[in-house]
C-alpha positions in Angstrom: 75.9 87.2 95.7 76.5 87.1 91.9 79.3 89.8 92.3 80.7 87.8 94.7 80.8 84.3 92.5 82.1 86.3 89.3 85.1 87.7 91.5 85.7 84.2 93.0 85.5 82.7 89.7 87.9 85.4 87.9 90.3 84.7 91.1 90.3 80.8 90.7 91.0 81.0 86.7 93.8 83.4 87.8 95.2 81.7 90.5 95.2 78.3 87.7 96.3 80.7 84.8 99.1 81.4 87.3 100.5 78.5 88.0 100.2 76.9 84.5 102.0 79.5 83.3 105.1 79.9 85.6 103.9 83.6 86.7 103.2 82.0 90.2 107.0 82.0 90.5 107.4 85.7 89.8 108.1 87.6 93.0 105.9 91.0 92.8 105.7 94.0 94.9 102.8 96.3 95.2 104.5 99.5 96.5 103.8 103.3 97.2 104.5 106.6 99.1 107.7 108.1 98.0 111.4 108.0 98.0 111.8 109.0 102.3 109.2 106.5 103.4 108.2 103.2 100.8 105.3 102.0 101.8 104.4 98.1 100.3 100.7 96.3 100.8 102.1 93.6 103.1 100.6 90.3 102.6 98.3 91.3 105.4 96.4 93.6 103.6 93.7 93.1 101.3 95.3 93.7 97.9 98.7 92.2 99.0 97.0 88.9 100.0 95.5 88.8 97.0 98.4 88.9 94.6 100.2 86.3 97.4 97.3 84.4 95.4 98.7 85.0 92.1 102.3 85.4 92.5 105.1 85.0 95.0 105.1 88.2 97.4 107.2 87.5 100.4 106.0 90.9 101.9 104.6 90.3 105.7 103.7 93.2 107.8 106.8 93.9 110.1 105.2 94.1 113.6 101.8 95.6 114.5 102.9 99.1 114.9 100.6 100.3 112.2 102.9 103.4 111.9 105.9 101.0 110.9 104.7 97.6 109.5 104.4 98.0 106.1 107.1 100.8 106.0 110.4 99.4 103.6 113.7 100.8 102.9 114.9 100.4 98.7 117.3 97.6 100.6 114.7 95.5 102.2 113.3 95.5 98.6 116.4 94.5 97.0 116.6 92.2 99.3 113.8 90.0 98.1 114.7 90.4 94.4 110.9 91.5 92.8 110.8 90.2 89.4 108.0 93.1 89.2 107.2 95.9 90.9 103.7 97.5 90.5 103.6 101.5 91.5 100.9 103.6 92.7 101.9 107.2 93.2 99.7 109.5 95.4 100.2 112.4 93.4 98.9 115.7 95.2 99.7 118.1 92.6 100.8 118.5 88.9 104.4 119.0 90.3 104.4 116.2 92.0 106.7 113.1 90.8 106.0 109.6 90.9 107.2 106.9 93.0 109.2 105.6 90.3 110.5 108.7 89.4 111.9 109.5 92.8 113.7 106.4 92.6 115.2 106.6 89.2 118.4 107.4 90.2 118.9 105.5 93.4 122.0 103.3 93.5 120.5 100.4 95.0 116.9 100.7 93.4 118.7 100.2 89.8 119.8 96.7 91.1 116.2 95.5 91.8 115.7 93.2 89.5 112.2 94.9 88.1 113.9 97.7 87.5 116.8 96.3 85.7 114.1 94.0 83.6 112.0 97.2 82.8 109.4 95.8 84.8 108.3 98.5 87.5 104.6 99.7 86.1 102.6 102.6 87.4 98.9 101.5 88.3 96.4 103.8 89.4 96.4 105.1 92.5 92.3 105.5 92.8 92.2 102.0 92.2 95.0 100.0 93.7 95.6 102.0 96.4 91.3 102.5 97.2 89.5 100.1 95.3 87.5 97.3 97.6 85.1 96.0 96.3 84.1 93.1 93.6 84.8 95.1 90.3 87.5 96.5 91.6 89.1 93.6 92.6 88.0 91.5 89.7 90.0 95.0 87.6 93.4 94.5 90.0 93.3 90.7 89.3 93.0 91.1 85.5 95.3 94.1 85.4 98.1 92.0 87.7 98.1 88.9 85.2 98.6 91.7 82.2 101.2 93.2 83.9 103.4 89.9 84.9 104.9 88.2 82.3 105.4 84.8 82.7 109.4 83.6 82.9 
């Protein structure tokens, strides 16, 4: 139950911290997969609901076709405008490249406007892409404010 109150209480002095400070507006995207298939945590999901919290993320699952709804193309991205775009790469071998490496040199990718900013940051994948519980929530909160800057 403690855990629990320390989260909520991290979350509500975010959410506030957020607001105060204009981040609140700052469209974000929490992306991974790789260049042939994008996958985003729609608003739906755990860690995309939370940082609908924080920031603006107008990322709904598209359908319930679980193979499909949170599936975007580099236009669909563009197409919202992310002000920041927060990368976890599921990286299978030491050849492998990350997400934001495969997109580099994508024509439309270098007109999201994270990209342009220098605002696309790797997070790790263990936690972002696994982590449920209190800490780990209470570690994506902190890490999300220290990533997006206020405007």
């Amino acid at each position: 139950m403690a855990a629990e109150e320390r989260f909520r209480a991290t979350l509500a002095n975010a959410v506030a911290r957020s607001r105060e400070t204009g981040r609140a507006e700052r469209t974000v995207v929490l992306m991974y997969g790789s260049a042939e298939s994008i996958g985003v945590d729609t608003s739906d999901s755990l860690k995309g609901d939370l940082l609908a919290q924080l920031f603006r993320y107008p990322f709904p699952a598209k359908g319930s076709d679980a193979a499909t709804a949170s599936t975007f193309s580099v236009e669909e991205l563009l197409a919202q405008q992310p002000d920041v775009a927060l990368v976890y790469s599921l990286l299978f071998s030491a050849d492998d490249r990350t997400l934001s490496a495969q997109l580099a040199d994508h024509p439309v990718w270098q007109l999201v406007p994270a990209v342009q900013q220098g605002q696309v940051h790797e997070v790790d994948a263990r936690l972002w892409g696994s982590g449920r519980g209190t800490r780990s929530l209470t570690a994506i909160v902190e890490q999300a404010m220290a990533l997006v800057p206020a405007p």
